[in-house]
TORLOPA-944130 format. One record per residue: x, y, z of N, C-alpha, C in turn. Coordinates in steps of 0.2 Angstrom, whole numbers, plus 2048, in hexadecimal, padded with zeros to 3 digits. Atoms other than C-alpha are relative to their C-alpha. Example, Ala and Ser with C-alpha at 12.3 -4.5 7.8 and 13.67 -1.06 7.14 Angstrom:
2
8047FA80083E7EA827804806800
7FC7FA7FF8447FB8247FC805803
// end
This chain:
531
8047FA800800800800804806800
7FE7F97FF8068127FC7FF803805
7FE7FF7FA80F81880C7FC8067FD
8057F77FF80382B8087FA7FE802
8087FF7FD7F482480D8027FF807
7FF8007FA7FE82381E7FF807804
8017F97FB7FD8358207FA8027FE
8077FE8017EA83881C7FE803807
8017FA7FB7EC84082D8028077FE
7FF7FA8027F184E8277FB8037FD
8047FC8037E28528207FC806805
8017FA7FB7DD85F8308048037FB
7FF7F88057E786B8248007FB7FB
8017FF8087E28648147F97FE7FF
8088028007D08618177FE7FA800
8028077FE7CF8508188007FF807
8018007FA7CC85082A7FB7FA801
7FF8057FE7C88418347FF7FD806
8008017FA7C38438477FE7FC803
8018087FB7C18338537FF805805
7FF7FF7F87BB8348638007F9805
7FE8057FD7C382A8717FE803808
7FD7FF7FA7C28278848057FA803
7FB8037FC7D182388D7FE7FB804
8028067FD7D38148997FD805807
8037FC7FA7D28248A87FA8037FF
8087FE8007C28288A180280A7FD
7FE7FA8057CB8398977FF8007F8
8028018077C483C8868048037FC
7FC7FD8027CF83F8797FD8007F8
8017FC8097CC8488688057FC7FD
7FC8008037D684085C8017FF7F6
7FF7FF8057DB84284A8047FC7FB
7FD8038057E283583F807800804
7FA7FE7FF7F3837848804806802
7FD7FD7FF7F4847849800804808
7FE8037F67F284385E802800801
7F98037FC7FF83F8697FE7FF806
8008037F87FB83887C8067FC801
7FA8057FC80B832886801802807
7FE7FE7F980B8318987F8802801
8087FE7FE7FF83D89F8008067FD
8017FB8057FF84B8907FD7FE7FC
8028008067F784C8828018057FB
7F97FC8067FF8558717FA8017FB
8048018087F485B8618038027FC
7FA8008047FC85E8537FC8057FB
8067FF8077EB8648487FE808802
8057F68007E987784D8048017F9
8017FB8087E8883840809802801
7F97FD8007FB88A83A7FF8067FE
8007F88007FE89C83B8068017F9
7FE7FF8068058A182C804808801
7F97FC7FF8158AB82F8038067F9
7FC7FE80881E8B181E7FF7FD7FC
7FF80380981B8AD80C8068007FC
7FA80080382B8B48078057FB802
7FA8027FF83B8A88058048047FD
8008087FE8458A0805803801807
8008017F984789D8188077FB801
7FA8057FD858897820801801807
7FF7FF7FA8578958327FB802803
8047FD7FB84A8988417FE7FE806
8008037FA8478988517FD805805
8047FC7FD83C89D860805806805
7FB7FD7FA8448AC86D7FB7FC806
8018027F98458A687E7FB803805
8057FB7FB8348A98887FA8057FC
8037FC80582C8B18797FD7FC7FB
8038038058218AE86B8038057F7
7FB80080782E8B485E8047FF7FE
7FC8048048368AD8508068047FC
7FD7FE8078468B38478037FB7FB
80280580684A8AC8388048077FB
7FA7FD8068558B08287FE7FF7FA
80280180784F8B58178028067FC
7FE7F98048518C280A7FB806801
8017F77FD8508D680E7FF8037F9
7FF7FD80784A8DF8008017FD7F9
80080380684B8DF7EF8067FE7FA
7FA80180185C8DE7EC8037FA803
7FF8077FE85B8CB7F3806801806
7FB8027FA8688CE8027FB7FF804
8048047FC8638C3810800806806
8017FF7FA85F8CA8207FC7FB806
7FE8037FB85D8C68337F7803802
8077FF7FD8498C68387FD7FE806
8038057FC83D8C48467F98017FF
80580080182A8C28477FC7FF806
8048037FB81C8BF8527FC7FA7FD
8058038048138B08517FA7FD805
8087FF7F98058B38607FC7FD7FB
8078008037F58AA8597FB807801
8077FD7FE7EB8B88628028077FA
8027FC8067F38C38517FC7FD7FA
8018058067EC8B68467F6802801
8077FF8027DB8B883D8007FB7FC
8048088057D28A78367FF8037FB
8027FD8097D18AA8247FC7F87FE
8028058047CB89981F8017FA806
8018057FC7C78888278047FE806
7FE8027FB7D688482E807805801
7F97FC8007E589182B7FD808802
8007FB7FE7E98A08328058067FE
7FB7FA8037F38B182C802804806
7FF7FB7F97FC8BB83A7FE8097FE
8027FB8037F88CE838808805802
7FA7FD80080A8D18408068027FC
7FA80280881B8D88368047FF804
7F98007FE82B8D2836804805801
7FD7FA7FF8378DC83B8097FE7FF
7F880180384A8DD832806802806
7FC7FE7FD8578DD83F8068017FF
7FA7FE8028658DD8368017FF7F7
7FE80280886C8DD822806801801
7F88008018798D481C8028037FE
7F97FA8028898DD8157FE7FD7F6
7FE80380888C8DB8028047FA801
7FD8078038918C87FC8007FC808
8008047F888D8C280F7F87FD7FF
80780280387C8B680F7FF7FD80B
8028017F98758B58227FD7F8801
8048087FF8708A28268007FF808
8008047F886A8988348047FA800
8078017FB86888E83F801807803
7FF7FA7FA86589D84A8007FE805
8008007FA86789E85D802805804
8037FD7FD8608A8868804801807
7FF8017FB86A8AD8767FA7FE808
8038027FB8638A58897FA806804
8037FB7FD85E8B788C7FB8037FC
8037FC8058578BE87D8028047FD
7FD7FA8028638CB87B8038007FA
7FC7FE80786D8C686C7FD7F97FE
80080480486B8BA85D8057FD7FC
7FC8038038778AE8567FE7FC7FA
7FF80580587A8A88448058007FB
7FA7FE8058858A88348008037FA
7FC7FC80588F8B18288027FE7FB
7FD8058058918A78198028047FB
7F97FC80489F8B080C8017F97FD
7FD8058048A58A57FE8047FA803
7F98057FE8B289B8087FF800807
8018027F98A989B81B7F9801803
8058007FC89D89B827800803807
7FF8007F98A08A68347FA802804
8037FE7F88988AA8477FE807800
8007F97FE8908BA8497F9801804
8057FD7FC8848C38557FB806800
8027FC8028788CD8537F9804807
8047FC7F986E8DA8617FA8017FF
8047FE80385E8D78637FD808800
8037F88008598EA8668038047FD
7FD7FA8058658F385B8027FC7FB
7FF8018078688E884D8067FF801
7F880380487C8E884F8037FB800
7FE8058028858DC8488087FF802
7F98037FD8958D38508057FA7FD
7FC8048028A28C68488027FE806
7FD8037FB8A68B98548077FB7FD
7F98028038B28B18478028037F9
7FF7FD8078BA8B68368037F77FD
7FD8078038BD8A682A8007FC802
8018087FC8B68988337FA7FD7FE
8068038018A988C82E7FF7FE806
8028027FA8A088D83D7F77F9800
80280480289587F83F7F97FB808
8038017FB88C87E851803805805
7FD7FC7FA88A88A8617FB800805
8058007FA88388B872802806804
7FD7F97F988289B87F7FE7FC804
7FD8017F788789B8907F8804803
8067FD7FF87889C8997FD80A802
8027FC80087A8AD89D8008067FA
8007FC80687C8B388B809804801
7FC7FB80288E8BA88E8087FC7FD
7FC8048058988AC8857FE7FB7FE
8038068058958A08798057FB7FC
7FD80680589C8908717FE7FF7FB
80280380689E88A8618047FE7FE
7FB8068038A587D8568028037F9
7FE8008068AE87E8468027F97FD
7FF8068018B087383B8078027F8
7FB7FE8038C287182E8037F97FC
7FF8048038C48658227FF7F9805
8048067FC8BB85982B8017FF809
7FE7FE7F78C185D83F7FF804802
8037F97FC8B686584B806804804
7FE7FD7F88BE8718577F9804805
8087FA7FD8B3878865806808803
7FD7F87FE8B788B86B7FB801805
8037FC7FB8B1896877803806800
7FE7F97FE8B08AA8797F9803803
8027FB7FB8AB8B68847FE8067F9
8027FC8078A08C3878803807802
7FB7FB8018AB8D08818068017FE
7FA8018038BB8CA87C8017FF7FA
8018038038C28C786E8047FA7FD
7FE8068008CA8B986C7FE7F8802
8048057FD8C38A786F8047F9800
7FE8077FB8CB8988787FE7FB7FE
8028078028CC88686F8027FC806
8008057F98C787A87D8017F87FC
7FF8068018C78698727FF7FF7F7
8038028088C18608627F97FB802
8098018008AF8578607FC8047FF
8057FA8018A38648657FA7FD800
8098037FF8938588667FB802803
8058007FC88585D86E803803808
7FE7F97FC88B86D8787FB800807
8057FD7FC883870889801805807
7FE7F97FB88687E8957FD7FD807
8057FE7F888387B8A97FB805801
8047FA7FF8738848AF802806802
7FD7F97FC8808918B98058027FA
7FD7FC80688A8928A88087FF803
7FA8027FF89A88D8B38047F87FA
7FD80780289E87D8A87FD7FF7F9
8017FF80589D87A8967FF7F67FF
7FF80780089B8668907FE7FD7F9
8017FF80789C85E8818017F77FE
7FC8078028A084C8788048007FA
7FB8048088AC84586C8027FA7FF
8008078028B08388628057FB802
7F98037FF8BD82B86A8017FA7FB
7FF8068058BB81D8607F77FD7FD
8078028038AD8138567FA7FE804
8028057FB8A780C8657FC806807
8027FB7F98A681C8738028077FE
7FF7F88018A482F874803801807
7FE7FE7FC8AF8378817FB808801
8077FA7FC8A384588D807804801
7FB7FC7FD8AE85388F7FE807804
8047F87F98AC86389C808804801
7FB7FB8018B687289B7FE805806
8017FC7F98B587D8AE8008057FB
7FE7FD7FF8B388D8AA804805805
7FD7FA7FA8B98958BB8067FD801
7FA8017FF8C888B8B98057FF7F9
7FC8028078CB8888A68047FA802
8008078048CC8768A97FD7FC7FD
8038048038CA86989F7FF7FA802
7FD8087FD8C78578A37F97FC7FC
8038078048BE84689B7FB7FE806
8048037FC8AE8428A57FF7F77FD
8028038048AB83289D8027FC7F9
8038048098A582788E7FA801800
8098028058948258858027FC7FB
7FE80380489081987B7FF8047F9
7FF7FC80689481D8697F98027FC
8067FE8048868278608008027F9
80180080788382B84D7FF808801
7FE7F780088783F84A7F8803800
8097FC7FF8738418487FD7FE805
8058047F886E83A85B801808800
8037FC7FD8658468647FF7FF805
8038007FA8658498767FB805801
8067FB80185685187D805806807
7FE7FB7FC8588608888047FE807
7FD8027F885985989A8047FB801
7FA80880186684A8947FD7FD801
8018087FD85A83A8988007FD7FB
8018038048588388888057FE7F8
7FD7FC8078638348777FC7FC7FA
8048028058588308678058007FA
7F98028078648278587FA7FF7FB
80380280485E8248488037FB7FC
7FA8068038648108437FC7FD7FB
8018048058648088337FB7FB802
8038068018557FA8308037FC7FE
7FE8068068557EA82A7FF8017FB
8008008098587E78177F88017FE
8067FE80184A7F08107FB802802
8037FD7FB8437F881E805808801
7FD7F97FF843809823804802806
7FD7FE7FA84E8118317FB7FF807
8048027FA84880F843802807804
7FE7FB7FC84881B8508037FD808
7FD8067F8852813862802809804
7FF7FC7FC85181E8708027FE806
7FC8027FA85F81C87F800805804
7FE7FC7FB85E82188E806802804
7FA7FD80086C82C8948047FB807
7FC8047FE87B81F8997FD7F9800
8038068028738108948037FF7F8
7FD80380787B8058857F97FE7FB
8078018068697FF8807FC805801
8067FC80185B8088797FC7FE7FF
8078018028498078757FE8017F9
8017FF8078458048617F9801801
8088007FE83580B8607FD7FD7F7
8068038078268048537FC8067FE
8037FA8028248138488007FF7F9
7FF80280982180A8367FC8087FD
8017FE80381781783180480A7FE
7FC7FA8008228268348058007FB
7FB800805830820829805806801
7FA7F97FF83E82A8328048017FB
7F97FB80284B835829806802802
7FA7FC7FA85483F8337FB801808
7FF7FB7FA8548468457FE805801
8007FA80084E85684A7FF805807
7FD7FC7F885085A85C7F97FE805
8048037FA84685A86C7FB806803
8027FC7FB839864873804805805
7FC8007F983F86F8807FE7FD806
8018037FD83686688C8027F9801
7FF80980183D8568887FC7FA7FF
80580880182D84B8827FF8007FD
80180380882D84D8708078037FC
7F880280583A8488647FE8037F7
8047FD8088358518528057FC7FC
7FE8058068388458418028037FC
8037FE80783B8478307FC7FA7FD
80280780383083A82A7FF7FE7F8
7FE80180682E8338197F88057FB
8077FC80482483F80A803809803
7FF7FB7FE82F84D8167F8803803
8068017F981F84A823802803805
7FD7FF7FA8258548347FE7FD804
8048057FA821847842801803808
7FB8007F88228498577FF7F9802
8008067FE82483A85F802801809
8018007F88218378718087FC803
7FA8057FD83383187C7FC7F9806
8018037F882B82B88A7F87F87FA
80880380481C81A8857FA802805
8067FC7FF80B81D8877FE7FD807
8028027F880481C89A7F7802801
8048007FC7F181F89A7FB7FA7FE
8038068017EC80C8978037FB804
7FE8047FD7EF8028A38027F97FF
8028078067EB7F289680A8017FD
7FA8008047FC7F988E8047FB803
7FB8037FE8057F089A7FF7F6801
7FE8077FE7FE7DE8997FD7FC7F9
8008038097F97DE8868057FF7FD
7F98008068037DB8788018067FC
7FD7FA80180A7EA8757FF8017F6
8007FF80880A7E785F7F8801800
8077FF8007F77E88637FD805802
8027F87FD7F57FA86C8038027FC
7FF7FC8047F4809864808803802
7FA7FB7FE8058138627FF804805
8017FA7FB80282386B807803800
7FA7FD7FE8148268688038057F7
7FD7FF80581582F8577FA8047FF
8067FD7FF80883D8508058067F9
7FD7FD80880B84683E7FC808801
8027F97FE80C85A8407FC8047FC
8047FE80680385E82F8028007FA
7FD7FD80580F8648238077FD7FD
7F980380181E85C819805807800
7FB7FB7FC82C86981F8078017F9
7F67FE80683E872814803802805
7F97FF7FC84B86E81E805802801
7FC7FC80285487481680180C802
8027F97FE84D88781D800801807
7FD8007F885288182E7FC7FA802
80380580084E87483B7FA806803
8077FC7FA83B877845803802805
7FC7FD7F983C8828547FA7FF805
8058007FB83187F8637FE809803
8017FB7FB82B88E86E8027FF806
7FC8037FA83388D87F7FA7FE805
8058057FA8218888877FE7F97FC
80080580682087B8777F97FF801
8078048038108818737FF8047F9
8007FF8058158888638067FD7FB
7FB80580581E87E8548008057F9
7FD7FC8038268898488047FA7FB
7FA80480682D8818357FF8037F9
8017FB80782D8868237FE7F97FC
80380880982187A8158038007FB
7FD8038078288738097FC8057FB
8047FC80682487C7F97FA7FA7FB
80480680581F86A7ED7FC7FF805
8068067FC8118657FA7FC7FB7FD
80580680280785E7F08027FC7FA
7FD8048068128567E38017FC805
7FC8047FC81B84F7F27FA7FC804
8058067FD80A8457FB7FC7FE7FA
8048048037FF8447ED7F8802802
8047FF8007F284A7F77FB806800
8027F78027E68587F37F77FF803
8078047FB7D585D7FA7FA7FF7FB
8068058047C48567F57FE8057FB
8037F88067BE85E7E67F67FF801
8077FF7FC7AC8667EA800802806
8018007F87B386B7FB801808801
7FD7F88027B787D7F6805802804
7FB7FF7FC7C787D7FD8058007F9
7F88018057D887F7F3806800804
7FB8017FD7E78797F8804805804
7FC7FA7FE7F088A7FC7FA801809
8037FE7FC7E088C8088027FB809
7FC8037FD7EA87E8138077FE800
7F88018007FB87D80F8048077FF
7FD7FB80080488C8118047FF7FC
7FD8038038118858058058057FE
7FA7FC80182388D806801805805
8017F97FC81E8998148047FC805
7FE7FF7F982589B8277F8800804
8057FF7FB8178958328027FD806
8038007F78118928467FD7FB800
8048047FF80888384A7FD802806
8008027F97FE8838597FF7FA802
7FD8087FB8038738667FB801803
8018007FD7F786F8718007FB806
7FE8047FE7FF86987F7FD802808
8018007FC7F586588D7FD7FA805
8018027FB7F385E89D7FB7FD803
8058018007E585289F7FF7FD808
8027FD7F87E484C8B18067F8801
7FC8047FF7EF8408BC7FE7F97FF
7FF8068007F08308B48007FC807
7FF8037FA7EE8248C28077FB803
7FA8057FF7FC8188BF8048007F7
7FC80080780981A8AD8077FA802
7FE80680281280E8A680A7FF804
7FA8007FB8238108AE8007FE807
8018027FA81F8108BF7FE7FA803
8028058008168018BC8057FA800
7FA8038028267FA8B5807800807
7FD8007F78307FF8C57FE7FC804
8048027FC8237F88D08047F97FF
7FF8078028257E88C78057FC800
7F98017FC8387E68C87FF800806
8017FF7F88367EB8DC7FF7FA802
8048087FC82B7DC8DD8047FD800
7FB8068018367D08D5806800804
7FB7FF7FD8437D78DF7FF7FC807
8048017F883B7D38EF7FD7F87FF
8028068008357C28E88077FC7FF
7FB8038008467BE8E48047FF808
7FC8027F884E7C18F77F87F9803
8048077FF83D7B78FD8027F87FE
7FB8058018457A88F3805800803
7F98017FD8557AB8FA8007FE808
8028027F784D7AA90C7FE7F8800
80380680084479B9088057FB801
7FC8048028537939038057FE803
7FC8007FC85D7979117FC7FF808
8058047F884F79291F7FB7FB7FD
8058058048487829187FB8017FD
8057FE80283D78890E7F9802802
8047FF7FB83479091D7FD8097FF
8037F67FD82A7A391D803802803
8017FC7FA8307AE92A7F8802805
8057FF7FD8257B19377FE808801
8007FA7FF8247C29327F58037FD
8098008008107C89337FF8057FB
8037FE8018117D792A8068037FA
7F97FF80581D7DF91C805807802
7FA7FC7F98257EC92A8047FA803
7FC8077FC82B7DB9338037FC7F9
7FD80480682E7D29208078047FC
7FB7F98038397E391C8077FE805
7FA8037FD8457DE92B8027FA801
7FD8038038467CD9278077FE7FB
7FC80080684C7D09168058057FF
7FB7FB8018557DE91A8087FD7FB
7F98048048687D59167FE7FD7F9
8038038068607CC9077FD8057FC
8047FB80685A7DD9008058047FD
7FB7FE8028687E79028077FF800
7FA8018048747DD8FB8018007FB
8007FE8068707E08EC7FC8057FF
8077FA8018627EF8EB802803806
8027FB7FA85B7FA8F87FA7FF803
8088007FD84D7FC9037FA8047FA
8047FB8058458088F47FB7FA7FC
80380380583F7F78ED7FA7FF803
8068027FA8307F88FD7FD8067FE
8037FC7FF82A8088F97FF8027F8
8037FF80581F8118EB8058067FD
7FA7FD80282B8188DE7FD80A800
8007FB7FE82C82B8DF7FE804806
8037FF7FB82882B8F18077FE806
7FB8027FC8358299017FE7FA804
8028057FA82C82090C7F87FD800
80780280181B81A9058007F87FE
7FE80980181B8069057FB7FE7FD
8078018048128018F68017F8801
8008088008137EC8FD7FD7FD805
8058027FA8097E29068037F7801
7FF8067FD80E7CF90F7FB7FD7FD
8068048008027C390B7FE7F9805
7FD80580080B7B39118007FE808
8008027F78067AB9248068017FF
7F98037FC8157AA9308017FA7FF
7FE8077FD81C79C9317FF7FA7FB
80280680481679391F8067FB7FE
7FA8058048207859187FE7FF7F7
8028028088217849057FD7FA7FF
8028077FF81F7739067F87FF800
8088007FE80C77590C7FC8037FA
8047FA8058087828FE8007FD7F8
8008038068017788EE80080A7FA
7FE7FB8048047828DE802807802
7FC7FD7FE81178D8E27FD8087FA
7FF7FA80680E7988D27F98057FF
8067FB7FE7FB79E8DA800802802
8027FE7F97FD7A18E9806808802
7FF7F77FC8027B48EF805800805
7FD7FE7FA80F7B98F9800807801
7FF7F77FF8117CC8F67FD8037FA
8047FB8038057DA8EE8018067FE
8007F88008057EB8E77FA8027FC
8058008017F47F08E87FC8057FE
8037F88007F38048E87FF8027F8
8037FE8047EF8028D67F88007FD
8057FE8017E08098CF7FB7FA7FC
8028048017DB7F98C68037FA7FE
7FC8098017E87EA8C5805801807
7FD8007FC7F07E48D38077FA7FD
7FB8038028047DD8D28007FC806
8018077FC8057CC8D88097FD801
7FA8038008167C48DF7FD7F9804
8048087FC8117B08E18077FD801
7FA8057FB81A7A38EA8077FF7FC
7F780580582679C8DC8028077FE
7FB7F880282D7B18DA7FE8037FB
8017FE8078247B48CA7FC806804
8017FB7FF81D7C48C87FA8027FB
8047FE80780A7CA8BE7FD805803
8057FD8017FE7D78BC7FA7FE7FD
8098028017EC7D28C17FB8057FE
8067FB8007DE7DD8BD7FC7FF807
8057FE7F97D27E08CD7FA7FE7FC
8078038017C37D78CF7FC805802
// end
């Protein structure tokens, strides 16, 4: 079957619209769209508002949100003499007036903050300092790419290098220096300067995936040591030392961590004849999670949320995807079905196939606006157009070639009672606890303890817990002291006495809202549903 009839979600902007209604397993009702939904955890994500429709003019290199704001700079041609200049815009919905079904025009203007020089061409990525003060991006000249800065209130323009193909940069959280990598016949260096000085300080080579301390004391960074492992490196600022925190395992130049490290999402080859996968590693773990995203057909990579709980795609047809990090937590069937049988919930198609070539997408810093530039061939490149008799024309849903806004709607539905993780915690805990149980048995004739209650079972098993674990395997996770276990097992039983070991109950964890985890005599571990 022709992978385009996978995105028939997309019809919310192209009229072929499509709404389902569901209720959750907690009794939450959820809208959803062909896909173009997302629920993971205890969120919910839509993909299908109207897109505000930013700029018509290109061509578009580079954009991104400022810090705390709902505006976008972005780099495109000044005038009619085609030099590029350095722009910003608002992309408030409350400037936006509905002109048609589902698209919106803003009524705000761009505003030129700076023009390039003769034979100099302004490109992205841009980046926005932490404060909002200045904007960073490049200077491309025949034979380079350099660093320059540009003020956001007076428009002047600063050179932070001369003849360097600059190639990645990160500010110090307080805006008053910034790193950047160059790259030279194939060899990163990273740098550092102070935007009062002039001069800037080579701290190494690699340059991976830059991250600044929250106090802007400490700079940190990866590089390649071999095929095998990335070396973590960390450069003191208050002391201008250097030194090697580590390894990581070896990652592919397109991994993406998310903002708050827990996450790195790689892009690995399929099997023969199969599309790419997506494997998402948790930070300092060798394994990852391959996720089951046939219909997405990754591409590339394209960064994380600032929040850290979506991963944006390129998918195939140049489709933009988010995909959930975390699995989905408001069914509690998730955890004792077969999984190839429940819905995704972990993928959700944005609307519009994307030119990536005009930068990557840029979140808003509440990530509830999604900022990208459409493809110009839209409708060469799906094939899909809207119904005819519907009075609608393409253009009336595709901005096509513009700088648009999406609105996210990322909202808060109510506390899940129980998600799928903790569930999985829980569950190791038990077997933990089912495991020292065996070990007691085995070491008192296969006799109970005469302990009555799981305060008295707790210091029994003390030595047999924390010889390998901790006491943390008695109590409800994200709590200190909350005992989510219960005893079940007279004093004083003999295994011997107890036919089918593999029914009978020793230990409970009860405090869920509709299945109870069972730890039975032989150590085995389920989830029962509540009669």
């Amino acid at each position: 079957m022709d992978r385009r009839w996978a995105y028939v979600g997309v019809g919310a902007c192209l009229g072929l619209l499509a709404l389902g209604f569901a209720v959750g397993q907690d009794g939450v009702a959820v809208w959803r769209s062909w896909g173009s939904s997302l629920r993971a955890g205890q969120w919910s994500f839509t993909f299908n508002g109207p897109a505000n429709e930013l700029v018509e003019e290109g061509p578009f290199t580079g954009l991104a949100f400022g810090p705390g704001r709902e505006e976008i700079a972005y780099c495109a041609p000044a005038g009619r003499n085609g030099r590029s200049g350095l722009w910003v815009i608002s992309a408030s919905f409350q400037f936006a007036q509905r002109t048609k079904f589902a698209r919106q025009k803003t009524s705000g203007r761009a505003r030129l903050l700076c023009l390039a020089l003769e034979g100099v061409i302004l490109r992205g990525p841009v980046s926005w300092a932490p404060n909002g003060s200045s904007i960073a991006l490049r200077a491309c000249g025949e034979q380079s790419e350099d660093l320059v800065v540009v003020d956001y209130a007076t428009g002047e323009f600063a050179w932070l290098t001369r003849g360097a193909h600059v190639v990645d940069a990160a500010w110090q959280p307080d805006a008053t220096r910034i790193a950047y990598v160059t790259s030279e016949d194939g060899q990163r260096s990273l740098w550092t300067r102070s935007l009062a000085a002039r001069n800037a300080e080579r701290l190494g080579t690699g340059g991976y995936d830059l991250r600044w301390s929250l106090d802007g004391s400490e700079l940190r960074w990866l590089s390649p040591a071999s095929e095998l492992v990335w070396t973590q490196m960390a450069w003191d600022l208050r002391t201008a030392q250097l030194s090697e925190e580590g390894v990581r395992p070896a990652r592919p130049e397109g991994a993406k961590w998310s903002p708050d490290g827990r996450f790195c999402a790689v892009l690995e080859p399929g099997d023969e004849g199969e599309a790419k996968q997506i494997v998402i590693y948790r930070s300092g773990s060798q394994r990852g999670e391959a996720l089951d995203l046939a219909d997405v057909a990754p591409k590339a990579l394209l960064g994380w949320s600032p929040d850290s709980r979506l991963l944006l795609v390129l998918g195939d047809l140049d489709f933009l995807f988010a995909v959930s990090a975390l699995p989905p937590g408001d069914a509690m069937v998730d955890l004792i079905g077969d999984p190839s049988e429940m819905p995704s919930w972990r993928a959700a198609v944005v609307g519009y196939p994307i030119d990536l070539a005009a930068g990557t997408p840029s979140w808003s810093s509440e990530c509830d606006l999604l900022a990208y530039v459409v493809a110009e061939e839209f409708d060469e490149r799906t094939g899909l157009l809207p119904l005819e008799g519907s009075g609608y024309e393409l253009a009336d849903f595709a901005p096509v070639g513009s700088l648009v806004a999406t609105a996210v709607g990322s909202k808060y539905l109510k506390p899940v009672p129980i998600v799928r993780e903790e569930v999985l915690e829980l569950t190791t805990n038990l077997m933990k606890i089912g495991n020292c149980l065996q070990m007691y048995l085995a070491d008192n004739n296969d006799t109970f303890s005469m302990a009555e209650d799981v305060g008295q079972l707790r210091d029994v098993l003390h030595d047999y817990v924390t010889y390998r674990w901790d006491e943390s395997v008695w109590v409800r996770p994200g709590t200190d002291d909350e005992v989510a276990v219960e005893y079940l097992i007279e004093p004083g039983t003999k295994l011997a006495d107890i036919e089918n070991w593999e029914d009978v109950p020793m230990a409970v964890i009860g405090y869920l809202p509709d299945y109870d985890l069972i730890c039975y005599a032989d150590g085995s571990v389920d989830l029962v549903r509540k009669r």
